[in-house]
TIRO-2110 file (N, C-alpha, C; in Angstrom, 1 decimal):
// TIRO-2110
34.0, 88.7, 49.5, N, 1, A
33.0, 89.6, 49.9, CA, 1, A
33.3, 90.0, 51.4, C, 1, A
33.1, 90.8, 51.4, N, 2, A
33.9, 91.7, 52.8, CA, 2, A
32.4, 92.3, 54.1, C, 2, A
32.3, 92.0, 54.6, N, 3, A
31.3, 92.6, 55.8, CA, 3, A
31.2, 93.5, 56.7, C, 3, A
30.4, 94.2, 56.7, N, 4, A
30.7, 95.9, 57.0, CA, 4, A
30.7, 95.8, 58.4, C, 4, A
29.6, 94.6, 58.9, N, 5, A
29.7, 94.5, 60.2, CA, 5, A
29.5, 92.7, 60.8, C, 5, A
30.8, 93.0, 62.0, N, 6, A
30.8, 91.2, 62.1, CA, 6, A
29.9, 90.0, 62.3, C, 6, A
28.8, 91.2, 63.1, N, 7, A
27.6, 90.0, 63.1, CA, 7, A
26.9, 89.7, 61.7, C, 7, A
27.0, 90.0, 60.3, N, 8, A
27.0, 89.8, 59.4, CA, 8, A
27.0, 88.5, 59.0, C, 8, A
28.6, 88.3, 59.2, N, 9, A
29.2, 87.3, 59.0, CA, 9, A
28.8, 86.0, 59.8, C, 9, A
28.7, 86.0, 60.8, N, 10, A
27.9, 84.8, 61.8, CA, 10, A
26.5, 84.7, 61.2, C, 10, A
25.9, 86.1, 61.3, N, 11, A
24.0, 85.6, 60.4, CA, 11, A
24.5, 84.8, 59.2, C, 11, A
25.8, 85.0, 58.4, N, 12, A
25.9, 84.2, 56.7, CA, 12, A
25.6, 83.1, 57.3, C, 12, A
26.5, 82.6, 58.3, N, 13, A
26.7, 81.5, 58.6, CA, 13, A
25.8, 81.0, 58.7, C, 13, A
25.1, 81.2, 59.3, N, 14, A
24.0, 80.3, 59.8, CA, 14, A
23.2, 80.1, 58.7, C, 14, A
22.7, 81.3, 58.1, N, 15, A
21.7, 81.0, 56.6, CA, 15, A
22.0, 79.9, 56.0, C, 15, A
23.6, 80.1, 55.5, N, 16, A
24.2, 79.3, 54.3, CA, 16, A
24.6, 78.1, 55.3, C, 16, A
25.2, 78.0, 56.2, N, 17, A
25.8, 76.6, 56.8, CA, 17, A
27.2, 76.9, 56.4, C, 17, A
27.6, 75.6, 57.5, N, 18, A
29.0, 75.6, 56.8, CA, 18, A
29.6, 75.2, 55.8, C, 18, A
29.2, 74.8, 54.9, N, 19, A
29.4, 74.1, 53.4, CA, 19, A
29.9, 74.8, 52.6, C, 19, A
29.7, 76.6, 52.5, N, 20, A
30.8, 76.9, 52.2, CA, 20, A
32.1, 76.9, 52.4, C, 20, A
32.4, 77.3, 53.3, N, 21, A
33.1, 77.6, 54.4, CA, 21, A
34.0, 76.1, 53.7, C, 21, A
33.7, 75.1, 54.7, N, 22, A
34.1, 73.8, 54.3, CA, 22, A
34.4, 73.6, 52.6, C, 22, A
33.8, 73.8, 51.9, N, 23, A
34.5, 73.8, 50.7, CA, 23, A
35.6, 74.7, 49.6, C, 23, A
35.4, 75.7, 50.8, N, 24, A
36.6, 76.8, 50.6, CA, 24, A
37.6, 76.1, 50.5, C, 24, A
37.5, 76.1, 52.2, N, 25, A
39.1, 75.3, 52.9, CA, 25, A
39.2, 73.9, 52.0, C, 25, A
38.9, 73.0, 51.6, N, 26, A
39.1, 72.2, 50.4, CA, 26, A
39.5, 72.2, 49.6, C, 26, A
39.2, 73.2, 49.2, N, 27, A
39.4, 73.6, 47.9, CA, 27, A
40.8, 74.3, 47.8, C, 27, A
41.8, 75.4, 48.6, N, 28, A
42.4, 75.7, 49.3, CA, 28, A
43.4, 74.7, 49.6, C, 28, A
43.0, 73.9, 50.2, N, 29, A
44.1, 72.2, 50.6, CA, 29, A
44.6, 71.8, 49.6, C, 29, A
43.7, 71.6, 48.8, N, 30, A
44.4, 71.0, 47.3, CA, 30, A
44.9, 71.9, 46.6, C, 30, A
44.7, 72.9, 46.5, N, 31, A
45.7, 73.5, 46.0, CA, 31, A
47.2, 74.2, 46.0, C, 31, A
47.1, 74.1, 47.7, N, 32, A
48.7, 74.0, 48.5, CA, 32, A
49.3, 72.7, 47.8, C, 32, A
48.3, 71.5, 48.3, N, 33, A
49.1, 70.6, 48.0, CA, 33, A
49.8, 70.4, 46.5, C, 33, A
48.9, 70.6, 44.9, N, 34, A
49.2, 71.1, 44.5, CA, 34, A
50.7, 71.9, 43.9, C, 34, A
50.9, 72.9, 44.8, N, 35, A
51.9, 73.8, 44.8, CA, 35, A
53.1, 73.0, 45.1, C, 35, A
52.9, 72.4, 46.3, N, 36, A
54.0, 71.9, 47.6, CA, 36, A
54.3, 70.6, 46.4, C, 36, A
53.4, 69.6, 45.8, N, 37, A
54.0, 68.9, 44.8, CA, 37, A
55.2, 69.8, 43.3, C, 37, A
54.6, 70.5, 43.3, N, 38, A
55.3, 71.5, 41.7, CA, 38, A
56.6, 72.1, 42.3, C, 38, A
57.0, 72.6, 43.8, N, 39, A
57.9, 73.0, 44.4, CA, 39, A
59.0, 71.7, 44.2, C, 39, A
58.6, 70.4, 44.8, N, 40, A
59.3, 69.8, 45.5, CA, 40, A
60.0, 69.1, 43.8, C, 40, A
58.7, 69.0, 42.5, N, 41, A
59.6, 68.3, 41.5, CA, 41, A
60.8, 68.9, 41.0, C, 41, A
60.2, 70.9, 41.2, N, 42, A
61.4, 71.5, 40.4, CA, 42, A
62.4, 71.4, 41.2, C, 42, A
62.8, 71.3, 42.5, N, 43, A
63.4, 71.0, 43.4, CA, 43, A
64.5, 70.1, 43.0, C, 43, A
63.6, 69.3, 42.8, N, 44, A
64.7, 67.3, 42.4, CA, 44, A
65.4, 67.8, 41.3, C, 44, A
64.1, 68.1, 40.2, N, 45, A
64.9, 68.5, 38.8, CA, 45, A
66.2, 69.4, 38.9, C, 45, A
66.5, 70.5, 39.7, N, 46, A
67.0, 71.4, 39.9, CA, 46, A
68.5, 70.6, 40.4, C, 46, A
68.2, 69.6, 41.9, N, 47, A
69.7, 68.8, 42.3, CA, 47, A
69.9, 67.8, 40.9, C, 47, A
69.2, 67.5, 40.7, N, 48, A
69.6, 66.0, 39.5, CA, 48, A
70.5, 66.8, 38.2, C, 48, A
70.1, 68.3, 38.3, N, 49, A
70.8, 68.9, 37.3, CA, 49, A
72.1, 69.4, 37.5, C, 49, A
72.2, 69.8, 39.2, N, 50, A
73.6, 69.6, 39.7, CA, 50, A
74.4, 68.3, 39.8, C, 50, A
73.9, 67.2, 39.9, N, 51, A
74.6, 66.2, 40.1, CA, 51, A
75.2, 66.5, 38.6, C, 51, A
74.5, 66.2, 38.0, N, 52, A
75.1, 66.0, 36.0, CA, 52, A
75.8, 66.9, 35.7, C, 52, A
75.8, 67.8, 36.6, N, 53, A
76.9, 69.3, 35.8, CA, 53, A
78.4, 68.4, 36.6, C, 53, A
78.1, 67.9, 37.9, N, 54, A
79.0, 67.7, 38.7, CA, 54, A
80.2, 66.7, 38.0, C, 54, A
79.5, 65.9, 37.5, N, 55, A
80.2, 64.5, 36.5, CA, 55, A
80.4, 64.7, 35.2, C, 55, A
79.9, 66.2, 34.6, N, 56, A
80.3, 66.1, 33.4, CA, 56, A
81.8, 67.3, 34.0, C, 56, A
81.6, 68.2, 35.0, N, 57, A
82.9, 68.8, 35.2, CA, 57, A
84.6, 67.7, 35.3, C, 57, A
83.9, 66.9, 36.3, N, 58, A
84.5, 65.6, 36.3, CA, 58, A
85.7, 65.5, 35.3, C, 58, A
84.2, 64.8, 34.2, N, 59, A
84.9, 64.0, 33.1, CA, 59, A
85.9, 64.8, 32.2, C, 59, A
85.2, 66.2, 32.4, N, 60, A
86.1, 67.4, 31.2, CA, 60, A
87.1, 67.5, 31.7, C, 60, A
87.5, 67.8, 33.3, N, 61, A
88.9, 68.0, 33.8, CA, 61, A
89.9, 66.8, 33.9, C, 61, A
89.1, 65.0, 33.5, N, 62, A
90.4, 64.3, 33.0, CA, 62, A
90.5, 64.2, 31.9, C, 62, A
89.7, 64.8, 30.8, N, 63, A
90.0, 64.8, 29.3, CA, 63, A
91.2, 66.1, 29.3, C, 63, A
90.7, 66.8, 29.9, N, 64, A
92.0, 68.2, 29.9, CA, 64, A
93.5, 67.0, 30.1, C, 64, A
93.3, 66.9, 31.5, N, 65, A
94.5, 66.4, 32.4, CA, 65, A
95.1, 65.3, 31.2, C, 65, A
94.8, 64.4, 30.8, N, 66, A
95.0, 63.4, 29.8, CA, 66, A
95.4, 64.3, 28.5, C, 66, A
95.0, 65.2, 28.2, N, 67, A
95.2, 66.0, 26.7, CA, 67, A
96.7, 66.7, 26.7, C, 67, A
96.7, 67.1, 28.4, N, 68, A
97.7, 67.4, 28.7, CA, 68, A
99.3, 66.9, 29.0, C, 68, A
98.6, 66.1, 29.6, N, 69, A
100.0, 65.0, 30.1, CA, 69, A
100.4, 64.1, 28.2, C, 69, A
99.3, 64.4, 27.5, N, 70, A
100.0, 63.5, 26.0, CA, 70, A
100.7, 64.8, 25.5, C, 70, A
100.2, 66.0, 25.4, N, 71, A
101.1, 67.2, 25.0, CA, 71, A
102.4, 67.0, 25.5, C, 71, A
103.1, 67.1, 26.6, N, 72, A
103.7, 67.0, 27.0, CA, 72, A
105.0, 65.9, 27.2, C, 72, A
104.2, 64.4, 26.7, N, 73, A
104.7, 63.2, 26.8, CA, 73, A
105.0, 62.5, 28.4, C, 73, A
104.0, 62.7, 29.1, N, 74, A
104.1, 62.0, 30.4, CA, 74, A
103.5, 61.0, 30.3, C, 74, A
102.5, 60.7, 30.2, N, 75, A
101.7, 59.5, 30.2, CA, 75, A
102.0, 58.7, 31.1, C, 75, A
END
């Protein structure tokens, strides 16, 4: 709700108290926090899915290297 004029807003105040006000911003907190939780898990998920790409590149380039060196007959 928007107020045409500022002393508006101070008379709300006073009528209603601060209790809205106060349970805005509460309400508001939790739901950053919220967010800032759902950021931070896709986050993890997101490294832990680099790490696994990292070890499975790993393991493919000594299956190559080994596939290679038997082609060949080095061993």
């Amino acid at each position: 709700m928007s107020y045409p004029y500022p002393q508006d807003r101070h008379l709300d105040r006073k009528e209603k108290g601060e209790q809205p006000y106060k349970d805005a911003r509460e309400a508001m907190a939790q739901e950053r926090a919220e967010i800032q939780a759902e950021a931070e898990a896709f986050g993890e998920e997101r490294a832990r899915t680099q790490e696994e790409r990292e070890l499975d590149a790993e393991e493919r380039l000594g299956r190559i290297n080994r596939e290679i060196a038997s082609e060949q007959g080095i061993e």
